[in-house]
VOGU-3710 file (C-alpha; in Angstrom, 3 decimals, decimal comma):
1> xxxxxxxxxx> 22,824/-18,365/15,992  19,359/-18,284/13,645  16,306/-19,410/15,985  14,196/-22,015/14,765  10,842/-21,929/16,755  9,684/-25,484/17,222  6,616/-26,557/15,641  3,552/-25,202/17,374  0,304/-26,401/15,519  -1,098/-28,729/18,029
11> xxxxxxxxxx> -0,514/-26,348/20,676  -2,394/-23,307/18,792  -4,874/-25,656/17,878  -5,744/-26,924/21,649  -6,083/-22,736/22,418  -9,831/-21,963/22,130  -9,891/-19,087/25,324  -7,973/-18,273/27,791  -6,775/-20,897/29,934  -6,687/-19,485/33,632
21> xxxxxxxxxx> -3,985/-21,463/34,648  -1,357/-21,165/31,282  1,406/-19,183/31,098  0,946/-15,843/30,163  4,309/-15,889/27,939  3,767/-19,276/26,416  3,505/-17,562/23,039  6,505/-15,029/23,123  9,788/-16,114/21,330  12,914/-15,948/23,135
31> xxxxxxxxxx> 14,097/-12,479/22,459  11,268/-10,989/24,656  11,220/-9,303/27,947  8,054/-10,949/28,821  8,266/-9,583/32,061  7,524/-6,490/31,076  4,248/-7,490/29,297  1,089/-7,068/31,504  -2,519/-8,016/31,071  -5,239/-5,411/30,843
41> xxxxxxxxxx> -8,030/-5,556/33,071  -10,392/-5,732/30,032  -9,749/-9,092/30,234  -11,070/-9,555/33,670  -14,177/-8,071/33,024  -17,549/-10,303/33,290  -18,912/-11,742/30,665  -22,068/-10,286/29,598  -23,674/-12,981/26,976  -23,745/-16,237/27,836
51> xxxxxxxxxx> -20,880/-18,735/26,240  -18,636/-17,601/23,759  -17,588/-19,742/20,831  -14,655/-21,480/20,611  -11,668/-19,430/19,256  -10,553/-20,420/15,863  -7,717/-22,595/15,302  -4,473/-22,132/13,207  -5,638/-25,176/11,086  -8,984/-23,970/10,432
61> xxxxxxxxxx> -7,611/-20,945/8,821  -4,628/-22,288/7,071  -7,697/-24,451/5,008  -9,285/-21,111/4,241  -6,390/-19,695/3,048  -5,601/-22,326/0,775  -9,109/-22,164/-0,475  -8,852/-18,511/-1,090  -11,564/-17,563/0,979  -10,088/-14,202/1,988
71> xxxxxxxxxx> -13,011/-12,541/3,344  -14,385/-15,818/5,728  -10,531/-15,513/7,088  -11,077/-11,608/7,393  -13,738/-11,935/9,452  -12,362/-14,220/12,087  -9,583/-12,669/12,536  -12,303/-9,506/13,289  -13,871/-11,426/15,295  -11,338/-13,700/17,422
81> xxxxxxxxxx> -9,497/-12,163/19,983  -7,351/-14,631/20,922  -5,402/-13,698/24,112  -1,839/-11,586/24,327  -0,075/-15,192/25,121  -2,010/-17,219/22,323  0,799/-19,549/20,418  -1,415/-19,371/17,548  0,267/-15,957/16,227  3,601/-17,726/15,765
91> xxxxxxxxxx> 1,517/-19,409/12,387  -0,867/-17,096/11,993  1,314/-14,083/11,176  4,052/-15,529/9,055  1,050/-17,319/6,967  -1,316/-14,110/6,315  2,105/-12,381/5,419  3,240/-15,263/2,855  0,336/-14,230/0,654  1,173/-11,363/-0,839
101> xxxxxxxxxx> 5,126/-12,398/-0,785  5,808/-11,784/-4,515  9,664/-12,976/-5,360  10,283/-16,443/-5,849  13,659/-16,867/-4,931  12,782/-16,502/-1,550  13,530/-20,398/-0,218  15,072/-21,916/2,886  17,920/-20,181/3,735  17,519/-17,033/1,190
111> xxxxxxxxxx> 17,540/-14,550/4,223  20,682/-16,009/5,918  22,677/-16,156/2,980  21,548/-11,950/2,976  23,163/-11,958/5,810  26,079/-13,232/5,395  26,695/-11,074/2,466  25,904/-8,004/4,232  27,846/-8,569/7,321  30,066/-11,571/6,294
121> xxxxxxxxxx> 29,067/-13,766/9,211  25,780/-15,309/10,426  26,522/-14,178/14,436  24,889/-11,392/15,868  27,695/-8,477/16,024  27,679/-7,335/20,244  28,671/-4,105/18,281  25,367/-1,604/17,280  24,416/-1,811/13,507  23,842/1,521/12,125
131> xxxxxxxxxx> 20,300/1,681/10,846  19,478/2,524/7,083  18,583/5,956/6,308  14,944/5,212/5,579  14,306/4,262/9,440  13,233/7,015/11,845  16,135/6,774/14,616  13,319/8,759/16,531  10,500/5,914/15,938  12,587/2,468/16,748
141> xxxxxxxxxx> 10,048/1,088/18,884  11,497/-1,814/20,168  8,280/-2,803/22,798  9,183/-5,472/24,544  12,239/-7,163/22,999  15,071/-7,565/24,876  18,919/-6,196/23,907  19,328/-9,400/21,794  15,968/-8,603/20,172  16,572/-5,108/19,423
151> xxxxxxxxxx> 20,421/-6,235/17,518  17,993/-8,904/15,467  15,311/-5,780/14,765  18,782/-3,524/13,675  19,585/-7,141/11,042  16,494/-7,271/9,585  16,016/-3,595/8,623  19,311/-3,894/7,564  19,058/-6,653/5,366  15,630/-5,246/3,893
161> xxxxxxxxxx> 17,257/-2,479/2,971  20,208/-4,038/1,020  17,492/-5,996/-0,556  15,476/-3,991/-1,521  17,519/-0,465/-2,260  14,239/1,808/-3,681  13,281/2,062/-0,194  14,076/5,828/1,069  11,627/6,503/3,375  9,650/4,045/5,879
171> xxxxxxxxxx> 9,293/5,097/9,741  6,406/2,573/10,690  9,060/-0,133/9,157  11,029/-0,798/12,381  8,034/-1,146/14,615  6,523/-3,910/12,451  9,739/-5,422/12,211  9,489/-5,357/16,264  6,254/-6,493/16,825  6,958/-9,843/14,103
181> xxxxxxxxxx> 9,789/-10,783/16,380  7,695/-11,038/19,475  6,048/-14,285/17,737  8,410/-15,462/15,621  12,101/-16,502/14,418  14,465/-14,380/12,528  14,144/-15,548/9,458  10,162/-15,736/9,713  9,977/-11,981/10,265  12,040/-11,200/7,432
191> xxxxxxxxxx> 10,005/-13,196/4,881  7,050/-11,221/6,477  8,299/-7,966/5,961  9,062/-9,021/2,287  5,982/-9,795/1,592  4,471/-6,605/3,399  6,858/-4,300/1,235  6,441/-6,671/-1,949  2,598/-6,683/-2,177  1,090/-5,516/-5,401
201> xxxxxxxxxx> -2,379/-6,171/-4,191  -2,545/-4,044/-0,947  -0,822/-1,450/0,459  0,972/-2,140/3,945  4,639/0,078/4,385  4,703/2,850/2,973  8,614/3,616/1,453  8,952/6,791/0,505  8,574/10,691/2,172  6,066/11,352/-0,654
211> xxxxxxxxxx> 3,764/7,975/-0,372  4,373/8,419/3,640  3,284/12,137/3,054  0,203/10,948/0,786  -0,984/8,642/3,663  -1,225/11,437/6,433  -3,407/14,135/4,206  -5,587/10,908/2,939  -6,196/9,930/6,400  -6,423/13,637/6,878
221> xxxxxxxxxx> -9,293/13,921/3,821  -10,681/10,829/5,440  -11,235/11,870/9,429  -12,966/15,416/8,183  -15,740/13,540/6,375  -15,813/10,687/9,094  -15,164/12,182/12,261  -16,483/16,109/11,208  -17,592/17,072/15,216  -13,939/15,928/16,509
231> xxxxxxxxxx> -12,267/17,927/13,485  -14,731/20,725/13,990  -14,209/20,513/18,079  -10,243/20,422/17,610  -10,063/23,211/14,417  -12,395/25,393/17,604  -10,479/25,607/20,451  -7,143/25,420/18,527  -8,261/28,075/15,558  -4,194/29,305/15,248
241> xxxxxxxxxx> -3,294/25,757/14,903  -2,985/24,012/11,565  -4,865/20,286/11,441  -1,839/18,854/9,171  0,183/19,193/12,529  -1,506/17,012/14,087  -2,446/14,068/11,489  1,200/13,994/10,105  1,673/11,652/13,196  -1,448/9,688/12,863
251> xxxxxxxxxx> 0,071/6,308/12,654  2,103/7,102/16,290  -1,282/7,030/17,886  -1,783/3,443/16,995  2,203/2,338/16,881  3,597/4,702/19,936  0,004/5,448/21,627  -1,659/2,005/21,778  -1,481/-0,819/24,514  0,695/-3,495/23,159
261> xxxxxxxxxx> -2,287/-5,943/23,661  -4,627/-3,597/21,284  -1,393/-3,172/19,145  -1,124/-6,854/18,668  -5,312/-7,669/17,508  -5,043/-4,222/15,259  -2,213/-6,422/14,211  -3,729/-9,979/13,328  -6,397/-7,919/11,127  -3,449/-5,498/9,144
271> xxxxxxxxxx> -1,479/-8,169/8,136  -4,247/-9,767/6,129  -6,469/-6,554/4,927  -3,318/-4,128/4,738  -3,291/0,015/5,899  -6,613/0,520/5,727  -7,133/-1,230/9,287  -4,839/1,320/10,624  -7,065/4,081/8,922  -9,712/2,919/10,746
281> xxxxxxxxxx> -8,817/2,857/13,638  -7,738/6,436/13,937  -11,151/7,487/12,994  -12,384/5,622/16,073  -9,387/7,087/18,325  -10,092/10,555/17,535  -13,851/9,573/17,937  -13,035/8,391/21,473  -10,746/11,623/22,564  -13,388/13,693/21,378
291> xxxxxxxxxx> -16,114/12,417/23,600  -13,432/12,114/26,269  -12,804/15,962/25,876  -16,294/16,774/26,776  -16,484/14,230/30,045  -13,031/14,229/30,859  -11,199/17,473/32,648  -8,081/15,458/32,099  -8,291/16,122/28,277  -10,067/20,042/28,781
301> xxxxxxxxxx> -9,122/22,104/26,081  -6,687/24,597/28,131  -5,324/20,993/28,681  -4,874/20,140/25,229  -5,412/23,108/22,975  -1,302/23,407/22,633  -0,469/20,096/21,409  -3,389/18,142/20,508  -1,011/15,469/18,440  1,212/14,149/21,736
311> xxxxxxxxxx> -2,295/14,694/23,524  -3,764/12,062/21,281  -0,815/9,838/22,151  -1,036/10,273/25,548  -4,740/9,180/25,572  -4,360/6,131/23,571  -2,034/4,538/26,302  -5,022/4,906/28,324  -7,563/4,384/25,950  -10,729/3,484/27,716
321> xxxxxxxxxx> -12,024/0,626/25,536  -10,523/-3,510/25,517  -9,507/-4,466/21,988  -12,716/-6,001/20,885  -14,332/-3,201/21,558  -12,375/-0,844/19,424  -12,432/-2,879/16,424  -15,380/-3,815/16,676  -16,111/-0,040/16,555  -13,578/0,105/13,541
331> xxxxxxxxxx> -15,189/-2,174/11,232  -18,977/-0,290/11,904  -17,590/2,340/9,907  -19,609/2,671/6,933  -18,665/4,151/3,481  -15,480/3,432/3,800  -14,508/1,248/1,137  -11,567/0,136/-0,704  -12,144/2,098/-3,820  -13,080/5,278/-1,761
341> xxxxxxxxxx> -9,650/4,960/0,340  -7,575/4,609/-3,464  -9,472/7,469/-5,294  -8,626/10,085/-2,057  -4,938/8,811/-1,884  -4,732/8,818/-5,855  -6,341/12,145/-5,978  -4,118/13,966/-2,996  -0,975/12,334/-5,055  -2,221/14,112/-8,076
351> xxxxxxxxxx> -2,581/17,468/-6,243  1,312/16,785/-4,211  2,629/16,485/-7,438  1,529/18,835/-9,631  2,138/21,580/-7,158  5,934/19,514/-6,421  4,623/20,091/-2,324  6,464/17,610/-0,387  6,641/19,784/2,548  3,892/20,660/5,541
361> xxxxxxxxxx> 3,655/22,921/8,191  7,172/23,025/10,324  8,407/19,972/9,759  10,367/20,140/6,690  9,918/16,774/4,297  13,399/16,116/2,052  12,976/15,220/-1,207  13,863/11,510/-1,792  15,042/10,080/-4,918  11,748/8,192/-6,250
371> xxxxxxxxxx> 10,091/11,864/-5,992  12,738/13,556/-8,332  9,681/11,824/-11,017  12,778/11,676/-14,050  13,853/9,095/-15,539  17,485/8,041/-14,923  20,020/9,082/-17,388  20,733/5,125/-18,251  16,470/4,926/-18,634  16,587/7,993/-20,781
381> xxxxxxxxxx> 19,849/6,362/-23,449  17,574/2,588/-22,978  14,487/4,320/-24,204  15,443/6,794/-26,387  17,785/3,704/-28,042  14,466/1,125/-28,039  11,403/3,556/-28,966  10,464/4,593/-32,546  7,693/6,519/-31,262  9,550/9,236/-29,077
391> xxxxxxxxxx> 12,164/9,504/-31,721  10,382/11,130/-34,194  12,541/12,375/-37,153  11,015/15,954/-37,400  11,542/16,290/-33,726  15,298/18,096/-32,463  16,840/15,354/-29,674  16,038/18,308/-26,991  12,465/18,378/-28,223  12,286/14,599/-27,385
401> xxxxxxxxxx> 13,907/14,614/-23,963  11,286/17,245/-23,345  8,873/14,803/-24,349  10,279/12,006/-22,484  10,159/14,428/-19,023  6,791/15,281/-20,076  5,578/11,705/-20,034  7,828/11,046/-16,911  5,999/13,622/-15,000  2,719/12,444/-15,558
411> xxxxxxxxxx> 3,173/8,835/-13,916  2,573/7,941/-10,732  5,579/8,419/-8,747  6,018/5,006/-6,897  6,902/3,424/-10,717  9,636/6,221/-11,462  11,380/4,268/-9,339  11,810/1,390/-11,475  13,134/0,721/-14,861  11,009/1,025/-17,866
421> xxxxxxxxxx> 11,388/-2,158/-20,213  10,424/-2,436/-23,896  7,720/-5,591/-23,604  6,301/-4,817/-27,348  6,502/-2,912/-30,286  5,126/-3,653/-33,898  8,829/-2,970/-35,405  10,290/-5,761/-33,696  7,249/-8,443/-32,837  4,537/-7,707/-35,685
431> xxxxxxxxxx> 1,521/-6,579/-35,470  -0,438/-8,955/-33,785  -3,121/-8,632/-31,045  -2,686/-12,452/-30,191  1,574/-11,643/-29,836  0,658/-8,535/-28,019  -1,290/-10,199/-25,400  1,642/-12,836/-24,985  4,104/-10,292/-24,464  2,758/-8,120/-22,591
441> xxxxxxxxxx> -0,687/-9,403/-20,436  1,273/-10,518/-17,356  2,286/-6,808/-16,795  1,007/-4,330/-14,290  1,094/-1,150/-15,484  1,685/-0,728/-18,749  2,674/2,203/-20,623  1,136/2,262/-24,132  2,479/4,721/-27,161  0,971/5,017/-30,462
451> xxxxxxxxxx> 2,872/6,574/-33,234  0,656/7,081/-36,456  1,223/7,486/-39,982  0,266/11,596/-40,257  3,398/11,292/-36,988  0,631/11,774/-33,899  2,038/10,486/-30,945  -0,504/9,816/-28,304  -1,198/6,509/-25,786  -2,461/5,118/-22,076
461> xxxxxxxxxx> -0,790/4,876/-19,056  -3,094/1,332/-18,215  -3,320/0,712/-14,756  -3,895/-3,149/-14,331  -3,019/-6,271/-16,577  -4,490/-6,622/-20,189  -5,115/-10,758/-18,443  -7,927/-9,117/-16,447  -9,973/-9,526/-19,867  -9,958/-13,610/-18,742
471> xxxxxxxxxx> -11,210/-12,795/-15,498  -14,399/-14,203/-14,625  -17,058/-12,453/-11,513  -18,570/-14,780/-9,182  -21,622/-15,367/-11,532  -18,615/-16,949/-14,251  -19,074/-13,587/-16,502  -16,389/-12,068/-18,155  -16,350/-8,405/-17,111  -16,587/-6,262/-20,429
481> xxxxxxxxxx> -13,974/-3,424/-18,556  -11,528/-3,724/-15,813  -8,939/-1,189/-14,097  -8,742/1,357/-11,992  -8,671/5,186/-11,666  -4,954/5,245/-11,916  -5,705/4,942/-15,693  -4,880/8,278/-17,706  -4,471/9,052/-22,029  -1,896/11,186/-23,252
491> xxxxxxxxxx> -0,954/13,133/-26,112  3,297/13,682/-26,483  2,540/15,233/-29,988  1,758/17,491/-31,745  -0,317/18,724/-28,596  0,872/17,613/-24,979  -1,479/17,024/-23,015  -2,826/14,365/-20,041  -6,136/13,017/-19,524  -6,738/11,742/-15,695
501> xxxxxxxxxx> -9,831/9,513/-14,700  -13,201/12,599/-14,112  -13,212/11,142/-10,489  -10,264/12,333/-9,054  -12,004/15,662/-9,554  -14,056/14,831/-7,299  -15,542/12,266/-4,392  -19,318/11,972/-6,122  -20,650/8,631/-7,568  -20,481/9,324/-11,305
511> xxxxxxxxxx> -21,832/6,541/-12,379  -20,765/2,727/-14,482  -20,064/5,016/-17,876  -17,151/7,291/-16,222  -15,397/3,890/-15,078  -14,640/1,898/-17,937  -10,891/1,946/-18,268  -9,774/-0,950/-20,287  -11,571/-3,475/-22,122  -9,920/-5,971/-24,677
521> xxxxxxxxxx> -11,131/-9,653/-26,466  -9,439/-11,851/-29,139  -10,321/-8,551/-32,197  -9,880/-5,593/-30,548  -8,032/-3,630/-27,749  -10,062/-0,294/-25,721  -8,971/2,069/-23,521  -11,848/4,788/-22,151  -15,322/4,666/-22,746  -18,666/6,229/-22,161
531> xxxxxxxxxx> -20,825/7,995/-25,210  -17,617/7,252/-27,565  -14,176/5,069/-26,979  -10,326/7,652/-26,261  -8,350/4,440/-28,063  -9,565/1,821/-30,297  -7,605/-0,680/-32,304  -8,217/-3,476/-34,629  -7,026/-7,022/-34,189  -4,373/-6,400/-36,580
541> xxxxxxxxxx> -2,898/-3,375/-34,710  -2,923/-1,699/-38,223  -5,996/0,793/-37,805  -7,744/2,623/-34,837  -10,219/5,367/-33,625  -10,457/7,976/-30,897  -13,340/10,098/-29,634  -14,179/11,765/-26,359  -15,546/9,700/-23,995  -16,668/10,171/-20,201
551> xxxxxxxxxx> -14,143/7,926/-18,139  -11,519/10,722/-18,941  -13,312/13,694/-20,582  -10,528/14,290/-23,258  -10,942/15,358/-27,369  -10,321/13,221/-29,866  -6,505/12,199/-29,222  -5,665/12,895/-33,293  -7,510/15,664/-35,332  -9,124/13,418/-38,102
561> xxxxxxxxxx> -10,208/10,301/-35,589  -9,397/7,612/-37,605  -5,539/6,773/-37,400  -3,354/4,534/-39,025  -0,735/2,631/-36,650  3,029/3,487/-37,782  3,730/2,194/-33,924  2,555/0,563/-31,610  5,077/0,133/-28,337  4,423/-1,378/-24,751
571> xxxxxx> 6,742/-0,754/-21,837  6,223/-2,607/-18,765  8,357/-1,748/-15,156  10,861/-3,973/-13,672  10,418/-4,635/-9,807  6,932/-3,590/-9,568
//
C-alpha cells in the first residue's frame, strides 16, 4: 500500500545539532535497513571554534523559497550540515525538487493512477519488475533500502519511464531514485524525479548516451584546467593509458565511491543548484587522491597505474575528509561558473556531433534514438505540409528534404527529440510584431525562417524566450540583449550554411559585443550584433536587414542586405 509519511515540520524544526541522545534513524522512512547505516567518526571529532550556530530549520527555508531567494537558500544548504538522521530532509528534498517541476497535471494522486495503468494494480508485485532499458542493470545502487525498498526503486523507474518515453539513456537515474526513498514516501520521490528530469532551468539527469557522453569529456575539459598536476601526475605514470578511461566513470566516484553520509550533504546542495555540484566535487576528489598518491603507499603508482578509475572509487569510500570539509573545499573553486560549465558542454556537443563520435575508448556507446538528429517521418509530412518557406517552388521535393536534414542537423540534439510545432507564420496570422510576440514569446527555443521576395531562405535557431525582452536586472533595467550561446543563423538557400556563437571556438573572454544574441521591443525584432546586426526586422514584419556582426562572425545572410519578407515562420518544440 502507498506510504504516507506523517507530517514532520515541528520535528525538523526543533533539530538545530545533533542531539546525543536521539535516534540515529529517526529520519529514515520505512523501507530502510537502517541498521546498516553507520556514523562516521568525523562527527566525533572536537570542535575547534567555539559555538556553532543553530542549524536552519525547514520553515526558515520554505519562506525563502517562496520569496525566491535562491541564492540565501543555496548557501545554507552549503553551509548546514545537518546530521545523517536529521527529519528535516523528508521536507527539504521534496520542496527544492518541486521547483523546477514543470507539468501541471501533476496533483494528488497523478503518480498512483501511473501506476495503476502500468501495472493494473496499486500493490507492490512480490514478483521482480524488469527495469527500463535506459537504467544501467550494472549501476542499481540500492544503498540502504531494504527488499521492499528496492521493488518501490524498480516502480518508480518504471513509471518514469512510461511517462516520460524520450528517455533512452540515464545510469545515475536509479541511484537518485534510491537515495529520495531513504527520506521520503513513494509518491514524494516520484514527483522529485519529475521535476529533476523536467527542469528547463538546470541540468540534473542526464537521458541520453550522447548528453551522458557530453557530461564525462566536459568534466573531462573541466579537471585538466582545474586540477592540471593530478591530470599531469596520472597522464605520467600511466603514459599508455587513455584519460577518457578513466573520467567516463566520473559520476561513480561520487554515486558508487562516496560514504552515504557525504552522498547525502552532496545531495541537499544538487537538488537545488543541479550537476554542477557533482562537477565539483570530482575536481576536489581527484585533488585529494592526488596528494594521497604522493603520502600514501596505499595509492603508489605500481599500485594504481593499471586502473586508476576503480582506484579512484576505492579511495573515495575512504576518503579522508568529513562532509563539510569537502564541500566546503568544492565551493572554493574559483572560475567555475555557470556560463563557463554551458559554453564547454555546448562546445564538446558541437565537436560529438559534427564528427557523429558517440563512441570512446573500449567501451562501445550505442546510438540512441534522440542522436539519430532527423526528424521523424510524421515531423517531416507536418512540416513540409505547414511551411511555405522550405517549400520553395523552384526547389525539386528531394532538394527540400535535403534542406530539411540540413537544418535538422544543425540543432542541438536534446530538441530532435521532440516535435516541431508551427507557433507563427505571416500566411496564416499577419504580419504583426505585436501577434508575433503573442504567439510565440512563451517559447523556448524557437526556430525562426525567413523566406524573402528574391526566394532567400535564411533564419535563427533562438535559444531563450522572445519574453526575456520584459525582463528587468536587479537595478529594474530592461536588458537591451538576452540569450545564450546556444544561439546560431542559418542560411537553407541559395547557400547552406550555419553560423555558431565565436565562443564555442574558444574558452577566452571576448568581450559584451560577441554576446548579444537576441534583442527585441514593441518596433523591431534582432538577432546578432556587434559592429552591424545578422537579422533585423521592422515592426511590420514586411522589411529587414542583415550584415556581419561579431556574436556569430557570418556575411551578410542575403547578397543585397536589404530583404523584403515573403515569410516569416516560427516553430516552437513540444515537451521541452
Amino acid at each position: 500500500m502507498p506510504y504516507h509519511r506523517a507530517d514532520t515540520s515541528a520535528q525538523a524544526d526543533k533539530l538545530s545539532g545533533i542531539v546525543e541522545e536521539s535516534d540515529l534513524y529517526e529520519g529514515f522512512a520505512p523501507h530502510v535497513e537502517t541498521s546498516e547505516i553507520k556514523t562516521l567518526d568525523f562527527y566525533n571529532l572536537p570542535k575547534q571554534t567555539g559555538k556553532e550556530p543553530a542549524l536552519r530549520s525547514f520553515t526558515e527555508i520554505q519562506q525563502l523559497l517562496q520569496q525566491n531567494k535562491k541564492r540565501d537558500v543555496k548557501n545554507i544548504l552549503r553551509e548546514n550540515s545537518w546530521p545523517i538522521n536529521s527529519p528535516i530532509r523528508s521536507q527539504l528534498w521534496p520542496a527544492l525538487c518541486a521547483q523546477h517541476l514543470t507539468k501541471q497535471n501533476m496533483l494528488d494522486g497523478f503518480y498512483w493512477e501511473m501506476v495503476h495503468q502500468v501495472f493494473g494494480t496499486t500493490e507492490l508485485s512480490e514478483k521482480p519488475i524488469m527495469l527500463p532499458a535506459f537504467v544501467d542493470a550494472t549501476h542499481c545502487l540500492p544503498y540502504h533500502l531494504t527488499s521492499t525498498g528496492r521493488a518501490v526503486a524498480d516502480r518508480i523507474v518504471n513509471v518514469l519511464g512510461y511517462d516520460c518515453p524520450d528517455i533512452t539513456y540515464s545510469p545515475v537515474l536509479y541511484p537518485i531514485t534510491s537515495l529520495l526513498l531513504h527520506f521520503m514516501s513513494e509518491e514524494e520521490a516520484y514527483l522529485c524525479l519529475a521535476g529533476l528530469v523536467g527542469s528547463k532551468e538546470k541540468t540534473f539527469i542526464n537521458q541520453t548516451k550522447l548528453q551522458h557522453e557530453v557530461t564525462w569529456k566536459t568534466v573531462m575539459q573541466i579537471a585538466k584546467k582545474h586540477t592540471k598536476s593530478a591530470i599531469a601526475y596520472f597522464q605520467r605514470i600511466c603514459p599508455g593509458q587513455k584519460l577518457e578511461r578513466v573520467f567516463m566513470d566520473w559520476c561513480w566516484w561520487i554515486l558508487a565511491g562516496l560514504p552515504f553520509q557525504h552522498l547525502v550533504r552532496i545531495m541537499d546542495c544538487y537538488f537545488h543548484e543541479g550537476i554542477k555540484v557533482l562537477y565539483r566535487v570530482a575536481l576536489v576528489i581527484l585533488n585529494l587522491f592526488h596528494k594521497e598518491c604522493q603520502s600514501n603507499n596505499e595509492w603508489s603508482p605500481d599500485n594504481i597505474k593499471n586502473d586508476i578509475g576503480n582506484a579512484l572509487i576505492k579511495f573515495c569510500k575512504k576518503i579522508p575528509v568529513s562532509p563539510a570539509k569537502l564541500l566546503h573545499a568544492a565551493f572554493s573553486i574559483r572560475g567555475l561558473s555557470t556560463q563557463y560549465i554551458s559554453r564547454i558542454f555546448i562546445k564538446t556537443e558541437m565537436l560529438l556531433k559534427s564528427r557523429s563520435a558517440l563512441n570512446s575508448g573500449s567501451k562501445q556507446l550505442i546510438k540512441s534514438r534522440s542522436s539519430d538528429n532527423l526528424p521523424t517521418s510524421q515531423s517531416q509530412v507536418n512540416i513540409q505540409m505547414m511551411s511555405h518557406t522550405l517549400t520553395i517552388r523552384e526547389l525539386h521535393s528531394e532538394s527540400c528534404r535535403n534542406l530539411l536534414f540540413t537544418l535538422w542537423s544543425w540543432l542541438p540534439v536534446r530538441i530532435t527529440m521532440y516535435q516541431p510545432v508551427l507557433l507563427y507564420t505571416t500566411e496564416e496570422h499577419g504580419c504583426s510584431l505585436t501577434t508575433f510576440y503573442v504567439r510565440v514569446e512563451q517559447h523556448e527555443p524557437t526556430l525562426l525562417m525567413i523566406k524573402t521576395c528574391n526566394n532567400e531562405v535564411f533564419g535563427a535557431y533562438c535559444s531563450s524566450r522572445w519574453f526575456e525582452r520584459n525582463v528587468k536586472d536587479d537595478k529594474g533595467q530592461r536588458q537591451a540583449y538576452f540569450g545564450t550561446g546556444e544561439t546560431f543563423l542559418f542560411s537553407l538557400y541559395p547557400e547552406r550554411a550555419k553560423y555558431p556563437w565565436v565562443g564555442i571556438e574558444g574558452d577566452r573572454d571576448l568581450g559584451h559585443s560577441s554576446e548579444l544574441f537576441m534583442a527585441a521591443d514593441s518596433k523591431m525584432i534582432t538577432i546578432g550584433g556587434g559592429e552591424g546586426q545578422a537579422i533585423w526586422m521592422d515592426e511590420n514584419i514586411r522589411f529587414g536587414k542583415t550584415d556581419g556582426c561579431k556574436t556569430f562572425n557570418n556575411p551578410p545572410l542575403c547578397p543585397s542586405g536589404d530583404f523584403e519578407i515573403r515569410v516569416l515562420e516560427v516553430y516552437g518544440f513540444v515537451g521541452v
